[in-house]
N, C-alpha and C positions, 0 to 999 in steps of 0.2 A: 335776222330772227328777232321777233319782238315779244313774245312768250314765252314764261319760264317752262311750258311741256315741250318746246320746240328744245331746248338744251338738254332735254332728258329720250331724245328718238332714239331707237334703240338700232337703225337702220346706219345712222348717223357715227354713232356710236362703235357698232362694229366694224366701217369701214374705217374707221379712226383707231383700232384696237389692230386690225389686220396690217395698216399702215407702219403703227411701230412695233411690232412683230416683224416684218418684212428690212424693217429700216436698221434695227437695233440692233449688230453685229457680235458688239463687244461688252462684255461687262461692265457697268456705271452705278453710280449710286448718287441718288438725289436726294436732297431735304428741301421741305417745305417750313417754311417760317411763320405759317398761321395757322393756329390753332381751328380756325375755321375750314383752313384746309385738309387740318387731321382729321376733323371729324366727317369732313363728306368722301376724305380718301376711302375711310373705314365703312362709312355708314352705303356707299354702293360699291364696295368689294372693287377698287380700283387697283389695289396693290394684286389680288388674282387673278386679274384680267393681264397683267401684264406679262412680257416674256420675264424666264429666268433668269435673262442678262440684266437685266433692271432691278436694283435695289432701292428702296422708300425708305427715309428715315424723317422723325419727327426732330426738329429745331426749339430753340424759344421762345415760340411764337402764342404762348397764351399768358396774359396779363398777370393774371391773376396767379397764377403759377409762379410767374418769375420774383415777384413781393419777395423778398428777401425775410425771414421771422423777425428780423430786427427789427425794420419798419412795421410789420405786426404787431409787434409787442408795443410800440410806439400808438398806434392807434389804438390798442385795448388800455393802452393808460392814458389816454387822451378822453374814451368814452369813461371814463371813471373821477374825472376831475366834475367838482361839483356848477351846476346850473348849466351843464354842457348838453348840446345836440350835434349828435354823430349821425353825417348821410352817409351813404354810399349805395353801389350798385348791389345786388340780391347776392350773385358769388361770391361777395366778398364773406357774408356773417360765418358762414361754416369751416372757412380755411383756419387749422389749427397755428397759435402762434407755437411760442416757446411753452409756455403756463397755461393759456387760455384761448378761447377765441373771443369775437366781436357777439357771436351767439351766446357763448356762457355768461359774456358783460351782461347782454342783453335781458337775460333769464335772473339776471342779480339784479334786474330793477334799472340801468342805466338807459338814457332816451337812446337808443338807435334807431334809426329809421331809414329803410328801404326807400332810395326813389331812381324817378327812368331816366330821369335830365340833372344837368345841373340847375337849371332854371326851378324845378321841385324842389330844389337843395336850395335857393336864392329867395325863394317864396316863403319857404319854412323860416329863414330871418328874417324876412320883413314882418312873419305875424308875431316872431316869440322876440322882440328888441331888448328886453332883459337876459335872452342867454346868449350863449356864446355858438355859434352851429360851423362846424367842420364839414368839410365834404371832404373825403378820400379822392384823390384823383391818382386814380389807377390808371393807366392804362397806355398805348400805345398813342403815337402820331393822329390816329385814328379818334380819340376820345381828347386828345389836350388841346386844339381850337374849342369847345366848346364849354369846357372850363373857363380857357383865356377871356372868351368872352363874356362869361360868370361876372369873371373877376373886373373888367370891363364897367359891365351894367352898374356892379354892386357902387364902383365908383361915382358915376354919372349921378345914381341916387340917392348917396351920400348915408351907402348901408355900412355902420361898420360894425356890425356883430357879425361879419359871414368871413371863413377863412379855409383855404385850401391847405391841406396835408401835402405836399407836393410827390406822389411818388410814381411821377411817367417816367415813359423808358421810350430810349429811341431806337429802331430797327439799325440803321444801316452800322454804325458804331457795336453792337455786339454782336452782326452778322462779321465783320473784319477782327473781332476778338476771337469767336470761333475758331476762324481759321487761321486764325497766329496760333493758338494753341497747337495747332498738330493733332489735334485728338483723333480726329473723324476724316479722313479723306474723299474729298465730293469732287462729283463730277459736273453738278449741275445746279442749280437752286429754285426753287417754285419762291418767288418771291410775291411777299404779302399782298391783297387785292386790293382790300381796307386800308392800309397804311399809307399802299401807292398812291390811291384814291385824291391823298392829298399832296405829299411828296414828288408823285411824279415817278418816272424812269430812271431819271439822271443820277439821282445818286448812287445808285447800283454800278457805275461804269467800275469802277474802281473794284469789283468783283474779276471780273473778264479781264482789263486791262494789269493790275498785279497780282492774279493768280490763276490767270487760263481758266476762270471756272465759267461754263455757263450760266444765261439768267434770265426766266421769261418771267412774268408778271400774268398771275391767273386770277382766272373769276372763281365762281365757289358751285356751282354747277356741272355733272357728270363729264359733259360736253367740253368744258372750259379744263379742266384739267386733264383729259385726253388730248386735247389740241396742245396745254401747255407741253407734255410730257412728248408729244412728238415734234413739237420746234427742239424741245432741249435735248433730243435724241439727234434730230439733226444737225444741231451745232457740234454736238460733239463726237459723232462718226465724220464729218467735214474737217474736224479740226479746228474751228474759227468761233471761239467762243463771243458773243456779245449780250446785250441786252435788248431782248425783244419785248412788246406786250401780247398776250393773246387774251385782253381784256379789254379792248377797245372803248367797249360802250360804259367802262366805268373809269379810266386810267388815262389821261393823257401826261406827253412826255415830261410838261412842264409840272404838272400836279396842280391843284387848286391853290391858285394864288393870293387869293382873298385868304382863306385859312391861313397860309401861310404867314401872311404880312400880321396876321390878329395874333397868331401864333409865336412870329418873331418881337411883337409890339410887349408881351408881357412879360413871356419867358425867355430864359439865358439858356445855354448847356451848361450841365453839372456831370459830376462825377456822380454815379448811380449804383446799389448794389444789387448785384440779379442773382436769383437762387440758382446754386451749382456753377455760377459764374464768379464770384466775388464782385469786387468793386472794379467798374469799368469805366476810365476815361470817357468824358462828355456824352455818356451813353444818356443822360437822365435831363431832366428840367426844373430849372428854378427861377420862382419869379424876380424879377428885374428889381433893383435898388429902387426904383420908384411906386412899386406893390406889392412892396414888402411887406408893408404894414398887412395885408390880408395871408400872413404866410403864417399858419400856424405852429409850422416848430422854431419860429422864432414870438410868436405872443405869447406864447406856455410854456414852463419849466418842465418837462419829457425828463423824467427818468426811468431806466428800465432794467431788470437785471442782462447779464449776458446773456445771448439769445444760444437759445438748443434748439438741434436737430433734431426730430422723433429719430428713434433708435431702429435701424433697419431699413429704412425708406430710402429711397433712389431716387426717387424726383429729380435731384440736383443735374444725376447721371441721365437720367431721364431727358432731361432739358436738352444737354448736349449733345445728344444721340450718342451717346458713350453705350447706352444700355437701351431697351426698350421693356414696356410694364410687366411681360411676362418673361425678364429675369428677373425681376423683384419676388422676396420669397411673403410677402404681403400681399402683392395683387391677387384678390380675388376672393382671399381668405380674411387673413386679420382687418386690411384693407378692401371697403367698399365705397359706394354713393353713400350705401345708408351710415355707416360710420368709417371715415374715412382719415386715413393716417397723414395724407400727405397731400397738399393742393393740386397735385396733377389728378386726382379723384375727384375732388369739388367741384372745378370748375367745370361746363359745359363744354368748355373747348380745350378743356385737360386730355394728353396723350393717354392717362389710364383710364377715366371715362370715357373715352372712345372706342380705346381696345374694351376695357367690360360692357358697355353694349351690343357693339357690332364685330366685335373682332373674337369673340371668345376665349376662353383660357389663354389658348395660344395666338393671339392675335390673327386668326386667320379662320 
């Protein structure tokens, strides 16, 4: 298939729905690790098309969500230190920290500024050389190659007014913290499209091999996530969990190896904190003793008080499929898009933005 209406045939689709219906014997329960996968599970009713033996649950699989308030409060006093310019990506302004957001900074006069690349983030200090400009580097495996090579470039050009917040986070390191925990017991796991993208298959074995769980690797289309849900239906009425992809035309086994090497050339692993997670071994990245100099929490004196939890919010619970948004006594009420208590609302690929779109009160 080489059009995106060909992954949305509806002819396609049911025999694909009829299939794991027919296949799916036993009660299983799967999580998805991308936020992008939450919202197109929601946004075409994938979770009621399925049989009753199939349980869906949300992972933490969206960026922005997982920002720990600590690190937020870190970057609203970083936007607050004078002659400074603060980038980042749009979800970021409205996530509430402990005290404030990057939007309230914003609204008090501080430079923040929205952009789509890092390279927008790299341009903004080459024209301002008297201030100082942070980019926030949010994100998944998926978004730190192209930071790395930010930080790269700025080298080459001999910029040094541009400096990265460092605050990536790695999939496969707090998909194996999950399931230490015990919390949630899975049968199966829709693993990230994006992520793999660059990664690869391989680091997932270590799913199937120390915990029997299955693992396929999905696109983000109708199509792509009924094919994923019926490989992981078949592995796991076989008995013989592995890792498969049903994302061919974006995921190979190796992962992109160019990102990778640009990605290993900059960054180390670090210990990371993820919200509802705590602090996880080498889940995170930090730049390398020889790029350091562009590391902003080591050029700036960051102090910030103790970080708080808004009062009542699940997020954390959220994250780990511990809870989903319609046991929050928030979603829908106190908590919205339009003012919203807790980052799993903000972001676009937030499990409570998803469920208050498309999933209704009750998520369904």
């Amino acid at each position: 298939m080489r059009f995106v209406d060909e992954y949305r045939d509806a002819d396609i689709g049911k025999r694909l729905i009829n299939r794991i219906h027919h296949r799916s014997k036993r009660p299983i329960r799967l999580m998805e690790f991308c936020g992008g996968h939450t919202v197109a599970i929601m946004k075409h009713g994938i979770r009621q098309l399925l049989p009753p033996t199939i349980e869906m649950l949300s992972g933490p699989g969206c960026p922005v969500c997982v920002t720990a308030n600590a690190d937020l409060d870190k970057a609203i006093t970083l936007a607050r230190l004078p002659e400074m310019i603060i980038t980042t990506f749009g979800d970021m302004l409205k996530v509430p920290g402990s005290y404030s957001s990057l939007q309230e900074a914003r609204a008090e006069g501080n430079d923040i500024r929205v952009v789509y690349s890092t390279q927008d983030a790299l341009d903004i200090a080459r024209k301002n050389p008297s201030k100082s400009v942070v980019f926030l580097g949010i994100g998944f495996e998926t978004s730190a190659p192209t930071v790395a090579a930010s930080v790269l470039d700025a080298e080459k050009e001999g910029i040094d007014n541009y400096y990265v917040l460092c605050l990536h986070k790695l999939t496969p390191p707090v998909m194996k913290a999950l399931l230490d925990s015990g919390e949630v017991r899975l049968d199966g796991i829709i693993c990230p499209g994006h992520v793999s993208a660059i990664i690869g298959s391989h680091p997932y074995r270590f799913i199937p091999d120390d915990y029997g769980i299955a693992c396929v690797v999905s696109g983000f289309e109708p199509l792509d996530i009924l094919l994923c849900v019926d490989m992981l239906v078949g592995q796991v009425e076989k008995g013989e969990p592995t890792v498969e992809i049903a994302y061919r035309r974006g995921v190979k086994p190796e992962g992109n190896q160019q990102a990778l090497r640009v990605l290993d050339t900059v960054f180390k692993p670090c210990a990371a904190d993820w919200r509802g997670m705590g602090v996880v071994p080498r889940s995170g990245l930090a730049l390398r003793e020889r790029y350091s100099h562009f590391d902003a929490g080591l050029a700036f004196e960051i102090e910030t008080e103790p970080p708080l939890e808004p009062k009542g919010c699940l997020c954390g619970d959220i994250l780990r499929g511990v809870k989903t948004p319609p046991d929050c006594k928030l979603f829908g009420q106190a908590c919205t898009p339009v003012h919203p208590v807790g980052p799993c609302m903000v972001s676009s690929e937030g499990s409570c933005a998803a469920y208050y779109h498309y999933g209704g009160s009750d998520g369904g």
